[in-house]
C-alpha positions as CSV (number, residue, x, y, z in Angstrom):
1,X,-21.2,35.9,-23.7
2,X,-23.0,37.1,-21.0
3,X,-26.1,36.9,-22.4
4,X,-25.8,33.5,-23.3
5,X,-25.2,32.4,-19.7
6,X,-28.3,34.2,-18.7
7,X,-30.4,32.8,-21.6
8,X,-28.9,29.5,-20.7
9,X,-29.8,29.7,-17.2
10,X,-33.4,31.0,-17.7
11,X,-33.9,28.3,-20.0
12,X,-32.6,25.9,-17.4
13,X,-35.0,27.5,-15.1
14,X,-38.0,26.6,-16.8
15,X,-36.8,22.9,-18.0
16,X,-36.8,22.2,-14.1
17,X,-40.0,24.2,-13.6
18,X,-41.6,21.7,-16.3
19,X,-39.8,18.6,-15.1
20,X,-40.8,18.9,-11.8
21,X,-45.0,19.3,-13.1
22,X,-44.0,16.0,-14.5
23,X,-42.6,14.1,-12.0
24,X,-45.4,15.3,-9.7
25,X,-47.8,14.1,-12.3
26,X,-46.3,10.9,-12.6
27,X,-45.9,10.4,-9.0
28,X,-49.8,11.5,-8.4
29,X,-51.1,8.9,-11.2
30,X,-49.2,5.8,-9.4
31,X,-51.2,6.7,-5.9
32,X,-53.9,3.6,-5.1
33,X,-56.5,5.9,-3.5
34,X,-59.0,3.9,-1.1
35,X,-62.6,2.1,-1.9
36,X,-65.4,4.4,-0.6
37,X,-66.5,1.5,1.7
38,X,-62.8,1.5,3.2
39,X,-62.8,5.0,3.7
40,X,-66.3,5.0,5.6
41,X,-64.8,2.1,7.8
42,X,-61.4,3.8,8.3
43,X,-64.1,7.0,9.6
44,X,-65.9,5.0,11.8
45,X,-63.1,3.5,13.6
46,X,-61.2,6.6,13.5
47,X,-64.5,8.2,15.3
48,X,-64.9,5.4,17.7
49,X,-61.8,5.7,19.1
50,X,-62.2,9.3,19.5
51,X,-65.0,9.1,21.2
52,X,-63.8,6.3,23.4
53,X,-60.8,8.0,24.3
54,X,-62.7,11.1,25.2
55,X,-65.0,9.9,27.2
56,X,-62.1,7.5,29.1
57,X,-60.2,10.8,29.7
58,X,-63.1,12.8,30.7
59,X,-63.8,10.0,33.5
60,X,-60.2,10.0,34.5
61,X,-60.3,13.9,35.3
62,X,-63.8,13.2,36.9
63,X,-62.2,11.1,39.0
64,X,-58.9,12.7,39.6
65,X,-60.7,16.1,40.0
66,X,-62.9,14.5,43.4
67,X,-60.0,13.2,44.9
68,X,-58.4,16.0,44.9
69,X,-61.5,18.1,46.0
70,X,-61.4,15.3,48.6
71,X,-57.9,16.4,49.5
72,X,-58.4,19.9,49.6
């Protein structure tokens, strides 16, 4: 009887193992993945903004850094 239970279990084991691949393969084929031209703009603009908001924050500590060399 025991060895049922352990069969039973192992083979439980592996239906979820497979099940799971399957699910995940389902899931993966209903994804919509992006246009190559929407992915370049989505790059640009995420680059843009990085650039803009370093060089806005690199002006902000230029300016906080002379007033408080001003202070000091």
């Amino acid at each position: 009887m025991a060895k049922k239970k352990a069969a039973a279990s192992t083979k439980n084991k592996g239906n979820r193992v497979i099940r799971y691949f399957r699910e995940v393969r389902a899931e993966v084929s209903k994804i919509v993945w992006p246009s190559r031209a929407a992915t370049i703009n989505l790059t640009l603009i995420v680059l843009g903004v990085t650039t803009a908001m370093s060089i806005g924050l690199g002006v902000i500590d230029w300016v906080f850094s002379k007033l408080f060399t001003l202070i000091i």
